[in-house]
N, C-alpha and C positions, 0 to 999 in steps of 0.2 A: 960335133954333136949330132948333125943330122945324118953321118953316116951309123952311129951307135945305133941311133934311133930306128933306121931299116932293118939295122941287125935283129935287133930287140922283136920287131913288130913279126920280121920272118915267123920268130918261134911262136909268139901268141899266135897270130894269124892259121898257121897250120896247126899245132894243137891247141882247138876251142876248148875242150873242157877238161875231160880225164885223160884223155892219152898222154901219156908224156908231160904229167900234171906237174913234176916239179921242177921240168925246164922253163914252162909257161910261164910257173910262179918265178922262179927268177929271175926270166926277161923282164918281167913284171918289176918286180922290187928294182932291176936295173933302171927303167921307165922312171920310177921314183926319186931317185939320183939322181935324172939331170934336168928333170922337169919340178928342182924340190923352189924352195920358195926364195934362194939368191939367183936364179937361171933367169936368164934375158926371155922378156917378152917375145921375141925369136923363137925360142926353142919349142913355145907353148905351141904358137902359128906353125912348126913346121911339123907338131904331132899331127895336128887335124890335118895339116896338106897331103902328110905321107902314107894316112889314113889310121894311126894308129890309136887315136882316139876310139873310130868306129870298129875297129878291130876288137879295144875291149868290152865294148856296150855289147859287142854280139856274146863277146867269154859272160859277159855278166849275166845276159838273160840267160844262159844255161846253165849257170850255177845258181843263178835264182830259182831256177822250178827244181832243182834239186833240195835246195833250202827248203819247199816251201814242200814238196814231199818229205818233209822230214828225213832226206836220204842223206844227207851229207855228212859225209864223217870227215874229220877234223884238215884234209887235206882240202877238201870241198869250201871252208868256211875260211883256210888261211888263202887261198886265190882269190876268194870272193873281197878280201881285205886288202889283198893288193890290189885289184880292179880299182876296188872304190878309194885307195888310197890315192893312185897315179889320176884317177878322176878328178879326184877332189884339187890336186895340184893345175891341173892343166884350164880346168875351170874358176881358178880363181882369177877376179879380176880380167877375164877375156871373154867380152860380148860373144864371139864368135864360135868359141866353144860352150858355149853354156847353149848358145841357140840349136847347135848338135842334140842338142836332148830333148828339144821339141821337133826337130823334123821326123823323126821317126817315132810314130805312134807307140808304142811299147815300149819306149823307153821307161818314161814317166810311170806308167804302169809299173814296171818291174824294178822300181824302185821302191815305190810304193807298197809292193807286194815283198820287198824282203824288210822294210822295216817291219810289217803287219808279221811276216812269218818271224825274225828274232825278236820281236816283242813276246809271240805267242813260245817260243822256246824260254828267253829270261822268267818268264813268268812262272812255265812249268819247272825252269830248276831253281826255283826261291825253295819249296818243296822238295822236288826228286832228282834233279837231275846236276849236282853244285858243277861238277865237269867240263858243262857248257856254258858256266859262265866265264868271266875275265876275256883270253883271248881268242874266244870264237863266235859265239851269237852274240855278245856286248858288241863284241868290236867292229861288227858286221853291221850290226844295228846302228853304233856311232859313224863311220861309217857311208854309211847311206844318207844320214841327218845332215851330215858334212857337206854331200853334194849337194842334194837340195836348197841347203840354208847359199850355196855359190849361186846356184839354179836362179834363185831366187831374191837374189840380194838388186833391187831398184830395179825388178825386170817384172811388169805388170802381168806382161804374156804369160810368163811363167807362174807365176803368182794361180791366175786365172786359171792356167791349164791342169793346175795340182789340184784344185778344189773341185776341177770336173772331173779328177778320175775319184774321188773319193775319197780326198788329203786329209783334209781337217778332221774328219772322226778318225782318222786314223791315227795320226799324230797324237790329239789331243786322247788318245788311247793311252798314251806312253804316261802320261799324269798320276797315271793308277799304280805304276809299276809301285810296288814297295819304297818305303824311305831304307837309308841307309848307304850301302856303295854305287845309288843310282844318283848320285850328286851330278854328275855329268851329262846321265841322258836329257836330265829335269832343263841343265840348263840350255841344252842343245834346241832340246823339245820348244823350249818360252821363247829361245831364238830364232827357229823357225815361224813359231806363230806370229811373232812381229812383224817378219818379214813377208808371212802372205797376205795379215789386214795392216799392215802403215798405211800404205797408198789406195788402198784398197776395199770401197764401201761396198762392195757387191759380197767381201769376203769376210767384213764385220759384220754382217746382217746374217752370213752364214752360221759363223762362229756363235753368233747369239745365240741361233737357235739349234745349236749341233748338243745332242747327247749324247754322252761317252757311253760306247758299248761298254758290256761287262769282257772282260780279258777272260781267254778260258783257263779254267781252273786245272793243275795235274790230279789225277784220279788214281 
């Protein structure tokens, strides 16, 4: 496993974002294979030793600001799913890799910032855009919910440090989205909230007084 795994990180490592985007993406989806959820507690520890955790949080913040300029076309948004897929694996259940997403200030951030930007895309194609929805800004947006709800699952720091970048109106933004095939963000969304005020009175007094912005409207 941990030789596969150096394999894999070469290609992410050297093409971050679009060069050579669909070799990335399938180191990537390889990544997700063998860090899926029957893989020894081993293989999770030996992602973050070999650095390939941090390898994708760097693909992710440069496919985030492509997200969040609205540049991304559909190759842009299937990497971004694999990022946050093999994230989401490697952070389950491992202290150690969850704490990877607070030591470096922009993480959190740019996570943040791509739920806000595929929230602000779903939104726009309830209206104009049906295309982007299903497997690209949904999935992106789910996605991101996934990691955080790991990020966050009995970890206070974490908890704490989402509501200082500006979590909670954000999240509780996704409440707005339309009813219908949003059955899954709604419950993604209620499950994140749980998890920032359970433990949390600093983050219930937040949520009390948090108003949901308006989502911006397609024109």
């Amino acid at each position: 496993a941990a030789a596969r795994i150096f394999t894999f990180l070469e290609v992410v490592a050297l093409t971050p974002c679009l060069a050579q985007l669909r070799s990335s993406g399938l180191a990537l989806e390889c990544l997700q294979l063998v860090t899926g959820p029957l893989c020894d507690a081993c293989v999770r520890d030996m992602c973050r030793v070999c650095g390939a955790v941090t390898a994708t949080l760097t693909v992710l913040r440069s496919l985030g600001a492509l997200i969040a300029a609205q540049l991304g076309d559909p190759g842009v948004f299937w990497q971004a799913e694999n990022c946050l897929k093999f994230l989401e694996n490697v952070t389950f259940m491992n202290a150690q890799n969850q704490l990877l997403l607070a030591d470096v200030p922009t993480d959190v951030p740019c996570l943040l910032h791509l739920v806000a930007s595929t929230r602000d895309l779903e939104k726009a194609s309830e209206a104009c855009e049906p295309l982007l929805r299903g497997s690209t800004a949904r999935a992106v947006l789910h996605g991101a919910l996934k990691v955080l709800l790991n990020f966050t699952e009995n970890h206070d720091v974490a908890c704490t440090l989402v509501a200082k970048h500006g979590g909670l109106p954000i999240i509780c933004s996704l409440l707005c989205l339309k009813a219908g095939d949003t059955y899954d963000t709604q419950v993604l969304t209620m499950s994140l909230l749980a998890n920032l005020c359970e433990h949390n009175g600093d983050n219930r007094a937040l949520l009390g007084n948090t108003s949901v912005p308006a989502v911006p409207q397609c024109i």
